[in-house]
C-alpha positions in Angstrom: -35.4 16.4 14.1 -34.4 19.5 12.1 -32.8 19.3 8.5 -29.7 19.7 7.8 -28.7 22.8 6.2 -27.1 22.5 2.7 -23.8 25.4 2.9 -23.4 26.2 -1.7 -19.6 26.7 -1.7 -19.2 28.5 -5.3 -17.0 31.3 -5.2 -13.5 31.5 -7.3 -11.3 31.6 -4.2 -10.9 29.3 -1.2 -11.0 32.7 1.3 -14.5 33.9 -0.9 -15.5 29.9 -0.5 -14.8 30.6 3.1 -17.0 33.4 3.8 -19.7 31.8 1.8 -19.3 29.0 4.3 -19.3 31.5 7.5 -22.5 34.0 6.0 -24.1 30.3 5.3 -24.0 28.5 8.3 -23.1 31.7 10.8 -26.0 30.0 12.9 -24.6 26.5 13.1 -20.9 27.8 13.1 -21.8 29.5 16.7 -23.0 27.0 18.4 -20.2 24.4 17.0 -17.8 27.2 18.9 -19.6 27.4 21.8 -19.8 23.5 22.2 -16.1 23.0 21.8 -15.7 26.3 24.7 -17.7 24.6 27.0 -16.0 21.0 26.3 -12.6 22.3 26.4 -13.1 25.4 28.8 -12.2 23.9 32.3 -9.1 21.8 30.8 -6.9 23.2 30.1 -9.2 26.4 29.3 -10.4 28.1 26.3 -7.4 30.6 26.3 -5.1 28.0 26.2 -6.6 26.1 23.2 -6.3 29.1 21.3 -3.0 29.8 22.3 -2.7 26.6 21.6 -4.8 26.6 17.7 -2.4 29.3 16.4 0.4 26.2 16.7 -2.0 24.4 14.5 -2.6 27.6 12.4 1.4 27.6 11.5 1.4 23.7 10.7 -1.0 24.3 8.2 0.2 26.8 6.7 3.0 25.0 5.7 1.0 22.0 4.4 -1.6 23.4 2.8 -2.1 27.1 2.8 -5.5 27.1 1.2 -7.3 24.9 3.8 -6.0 28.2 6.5 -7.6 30.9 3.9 -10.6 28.7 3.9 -10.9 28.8 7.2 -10.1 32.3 7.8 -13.0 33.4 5.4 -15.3 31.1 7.4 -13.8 33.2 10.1 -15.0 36.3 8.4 -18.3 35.3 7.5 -19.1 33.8 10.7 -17.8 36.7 13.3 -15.0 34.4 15.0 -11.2 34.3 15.4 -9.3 32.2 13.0 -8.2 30.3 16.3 -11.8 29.6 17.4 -12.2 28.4 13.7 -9.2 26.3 14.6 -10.3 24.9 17.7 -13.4 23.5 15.8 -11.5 22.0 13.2 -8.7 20.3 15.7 -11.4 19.6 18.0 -10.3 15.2 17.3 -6.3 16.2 18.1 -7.5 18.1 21.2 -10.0 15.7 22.4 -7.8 12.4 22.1 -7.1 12.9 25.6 -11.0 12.0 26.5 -11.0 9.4 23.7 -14.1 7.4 23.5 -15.0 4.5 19.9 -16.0 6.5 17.3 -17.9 5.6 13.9 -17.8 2.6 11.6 -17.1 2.6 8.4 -16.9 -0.1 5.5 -16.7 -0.2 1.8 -18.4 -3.2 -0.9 -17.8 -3.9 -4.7 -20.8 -5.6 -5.8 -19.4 -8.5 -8.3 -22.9 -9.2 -9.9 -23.7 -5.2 -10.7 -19.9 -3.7 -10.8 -21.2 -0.8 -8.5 -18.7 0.2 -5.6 -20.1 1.8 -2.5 -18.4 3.5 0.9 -20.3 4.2 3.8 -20.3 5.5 7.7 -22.0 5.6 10.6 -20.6 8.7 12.7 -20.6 7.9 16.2 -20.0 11.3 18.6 -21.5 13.1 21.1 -25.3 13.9 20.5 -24.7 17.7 21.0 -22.9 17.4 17.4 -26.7 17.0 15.9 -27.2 20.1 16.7 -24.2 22.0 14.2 -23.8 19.5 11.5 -23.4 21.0 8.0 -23.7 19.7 4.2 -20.8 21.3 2.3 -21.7 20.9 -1.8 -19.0 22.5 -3.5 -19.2 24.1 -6.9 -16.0 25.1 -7.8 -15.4 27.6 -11.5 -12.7 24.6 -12.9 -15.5 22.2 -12.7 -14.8 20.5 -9.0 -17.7 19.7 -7.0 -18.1 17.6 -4.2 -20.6 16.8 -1.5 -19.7 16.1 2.1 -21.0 16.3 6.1 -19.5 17.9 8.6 -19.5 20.1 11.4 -20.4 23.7 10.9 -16.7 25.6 11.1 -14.5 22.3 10.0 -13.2 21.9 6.7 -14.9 18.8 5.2 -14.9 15.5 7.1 -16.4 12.5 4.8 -18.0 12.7 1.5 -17.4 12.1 -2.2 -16.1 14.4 -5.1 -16.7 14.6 -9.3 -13.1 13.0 -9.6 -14.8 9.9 -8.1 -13.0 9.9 -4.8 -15.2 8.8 -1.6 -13.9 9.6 1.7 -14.6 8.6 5.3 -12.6 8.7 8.7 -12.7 7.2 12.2 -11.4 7.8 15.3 -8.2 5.3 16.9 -6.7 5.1 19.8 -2.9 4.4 20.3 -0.5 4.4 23.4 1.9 6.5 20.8 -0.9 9.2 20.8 0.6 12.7 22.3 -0.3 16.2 22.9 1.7 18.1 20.0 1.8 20.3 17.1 0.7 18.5 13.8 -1.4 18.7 10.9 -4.9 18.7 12.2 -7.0 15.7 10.3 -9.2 17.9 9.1 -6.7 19.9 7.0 -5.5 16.7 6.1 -8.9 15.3 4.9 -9.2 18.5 2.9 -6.2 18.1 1.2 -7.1 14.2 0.4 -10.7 14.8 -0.8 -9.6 17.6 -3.4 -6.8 15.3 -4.8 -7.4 14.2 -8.6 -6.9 10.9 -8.3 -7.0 7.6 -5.9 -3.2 7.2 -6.1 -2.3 11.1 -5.0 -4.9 10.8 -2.6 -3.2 7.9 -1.2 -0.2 9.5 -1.0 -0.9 12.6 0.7 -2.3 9.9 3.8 0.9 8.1 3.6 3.0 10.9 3.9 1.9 12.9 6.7 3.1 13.2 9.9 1.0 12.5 12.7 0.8 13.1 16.5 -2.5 11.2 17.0 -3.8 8.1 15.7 -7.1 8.0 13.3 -8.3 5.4 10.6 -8.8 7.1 6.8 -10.6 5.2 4.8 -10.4 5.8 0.7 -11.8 4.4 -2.5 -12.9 5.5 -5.6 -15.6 4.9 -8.7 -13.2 2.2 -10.4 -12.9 -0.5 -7.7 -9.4 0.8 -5.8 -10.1 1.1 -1.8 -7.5 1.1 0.9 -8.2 1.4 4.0 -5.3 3.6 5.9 -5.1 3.0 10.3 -2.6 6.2 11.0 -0.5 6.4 13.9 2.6 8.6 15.0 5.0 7.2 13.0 3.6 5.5 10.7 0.4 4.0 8.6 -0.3 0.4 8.0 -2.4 -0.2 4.8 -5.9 -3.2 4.9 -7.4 -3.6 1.8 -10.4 -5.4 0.4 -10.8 -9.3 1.2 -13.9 -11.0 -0.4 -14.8 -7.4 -2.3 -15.2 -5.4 1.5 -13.5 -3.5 4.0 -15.4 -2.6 7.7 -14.1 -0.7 10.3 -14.5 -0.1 13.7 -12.1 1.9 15.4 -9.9 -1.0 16.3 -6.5 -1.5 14.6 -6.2 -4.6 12.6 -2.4 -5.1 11.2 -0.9 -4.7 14.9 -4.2 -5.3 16.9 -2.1 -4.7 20.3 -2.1 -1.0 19.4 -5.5 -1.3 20.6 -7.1 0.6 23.7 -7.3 -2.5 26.0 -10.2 -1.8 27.6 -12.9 -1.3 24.8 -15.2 -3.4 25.7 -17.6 -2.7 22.7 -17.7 -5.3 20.3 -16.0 -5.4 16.6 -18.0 -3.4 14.6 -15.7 -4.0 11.5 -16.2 -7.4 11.6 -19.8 -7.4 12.3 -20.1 -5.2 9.4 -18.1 -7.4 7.2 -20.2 -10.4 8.6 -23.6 -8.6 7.7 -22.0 -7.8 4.2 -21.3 -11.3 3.5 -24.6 -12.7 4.7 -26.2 -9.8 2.3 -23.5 -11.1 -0.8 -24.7 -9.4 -4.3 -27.8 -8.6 -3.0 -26.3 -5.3 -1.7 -27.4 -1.8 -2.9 -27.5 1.5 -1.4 -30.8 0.5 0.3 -29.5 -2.5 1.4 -26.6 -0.8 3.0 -29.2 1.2 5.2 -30.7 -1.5 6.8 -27.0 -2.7 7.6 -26.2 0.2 9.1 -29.6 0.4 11.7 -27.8 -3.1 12.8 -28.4 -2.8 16.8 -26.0 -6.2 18.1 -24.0 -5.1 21.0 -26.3 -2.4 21.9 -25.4 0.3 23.5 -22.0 0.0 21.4 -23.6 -1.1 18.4 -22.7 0.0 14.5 -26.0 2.0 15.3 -25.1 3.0 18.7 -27.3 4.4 21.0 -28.1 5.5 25.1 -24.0 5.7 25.4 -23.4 8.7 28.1 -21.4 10.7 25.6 -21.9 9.6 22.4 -24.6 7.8 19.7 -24.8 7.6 16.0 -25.5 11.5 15.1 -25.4 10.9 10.9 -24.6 8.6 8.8 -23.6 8.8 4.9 -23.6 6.0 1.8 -22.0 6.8 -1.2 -22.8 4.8 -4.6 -19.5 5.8 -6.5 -20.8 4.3 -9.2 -23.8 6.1 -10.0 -22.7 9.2 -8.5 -25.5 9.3 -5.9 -25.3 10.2 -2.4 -27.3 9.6 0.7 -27.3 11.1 4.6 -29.0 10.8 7.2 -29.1 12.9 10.5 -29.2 11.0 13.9 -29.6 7.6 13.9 -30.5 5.4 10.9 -33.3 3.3 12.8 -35.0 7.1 13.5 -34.0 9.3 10.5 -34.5 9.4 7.1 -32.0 9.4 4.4 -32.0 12.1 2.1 -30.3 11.6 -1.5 -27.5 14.6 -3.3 -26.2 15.0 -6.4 -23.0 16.3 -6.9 
């Protein structure tokens, strides 16, 4: 399995940061472009989703203008429109409409040691291996951050030096529609450079929505919410016995689920193999959770689905600053540790 190529994001400017991003990963960044063409290019066709991505261009713009120069450096650097650049980073809001489980995600406080962890399994389509990108961020007024993602998208999970952790999951709810919003990932970039939990928690409470998706937050000194988003609103699940898990299934109004997942609960499976683990849990602890196979093929390490399997997965130790990834699954790959 190849590695994982690290993009250094360290210029002044969030267009310069851009084309760092671009030049870096031009490789990657092609064939992320040319897997979303070929997904989306029989319907509705490629010309309409970037007819379509300059909607998305215009929303962002007026939530957060920076995220659009960052993308339009990555642009730049990688030879591509600003709309293809688009495509990649709305590529959730576009493909709702083929939605399929996606990723589980949890968070512990460890009572004995005081150490707070967040972690994620990312469940999508095994083509995604093949563009996934580490983004480590080096900013000149002393940001940095580490996170996964694919090659083209603005940042999907990971963790900054303010302490903040970050991962997301995919939802499904019949209020779902095809319109103009925010895409998640501008979203996500917004949340993951805030300075604190609290704005952080804002910014995900105040954002309008036309597709559903679950964002889970915490931070270095204990807070964690987990946020399930939906047009409309945002219903708030926070830690019960020191833990949160997720598994693309809303919890507060369970009948917003998609009634025909069949797959079982992965949240509470995780929470069940976090209890039976107690104290005991480290990052390394945390790994072996996360190669848990019940419910194969829809397991929290999924695997032999059609159209998607466990392509990375990423532990955060908040409190020790250390962070862990692996690519493909966690019962086959290896993870590697960063430092921010």
């Amino acid at each position: 399995m190849r590695e994982m190529k690290v993009v250094e994001l360290n210029a002044p400017t969030y267009y310069e940061r851009g084309v760092q991003y671009g030049q870096q990963a031009r490789e990657e960044v092609d064939t992320a472009v040319n897997y979303y063409r070929k997904k989306f290019g029989d319907v509705p066709g490629w010309e309409k989703i970037l007819d379509f991505c300059k909607e998305f261009v215009k929303a962002s713009e007026d939530f957060f203008p920076e995220a659009v120069e960052e993308m339009k450096g990555i642009a730049e650097g990688s030879g591509h429109l600003l709309e293809e650049i688009m495509a990649v980073n709305a590529r959730y809001e576009i493909s709702k409409f083929d939605w399929k489980p996606e990723c589980s995600t949890g968070v512990f406080h460890n009572k004995t040691t005081g150490k707070n962890y967040i972690f994620k399994n990312g469940d999508l389509n095994g083509g995604v291996k093949d563009h996934l990108v580490i983004l480590h961020v080096v900013r000149p007024d002393g940001f940095r951050a580490i996170g996964i993602t694919e090659a083209g998208q603005l940042i999907r999970d990971g963790y900054t030096s303010n302490g903040l952790g970050m991962v997301n999951s995919a939802m499904y709810d019949k209020s779902d529609y095809a319109g103009v919003a925010v895409p998640g990932t501008v979203v996500r970039k917004k949340v993951w450079e805030s300075r604190t939990f609290a704005e952080a928690a804002d910014i995900t409470r105040n954002i309008f929505r036309t597709t559903s998706t679950n964002m889970l937050l915490a931070d270095k000194y204990g807070n964690a919410t987990d946020f399930e988003c939906y047009p409309g609103g945002v219903d708030e699940v926070y830690c019960v016995d020191e833990m949160i898990g997720t598994g693309n299934r809303f919890t507060v109004e369970p009948e917003r689920n998609r009634k025909n997942d069949g797959s079982i609960d992965r949240g509470l499976r995780l929470k069940e193999l976090m209890r039976e683990k107690g104290d005991t849990i480290d990052e390394f602890v945390i790994m072996e959770i996360l190669k848990d196979e019940k419910g194969l093929p829809k397991a929290i390490c999924c695997n032999n689905v059609p159209d998607y399997e466990t392509v990375y997965s990423i532990i955060v130790n908040m409190t020790d600053d250390r962070i862990y990834i692996c690519l493909g699954r966690p019962t086959e790959g290896e993870y590697k540790e960063y430092s921010l």
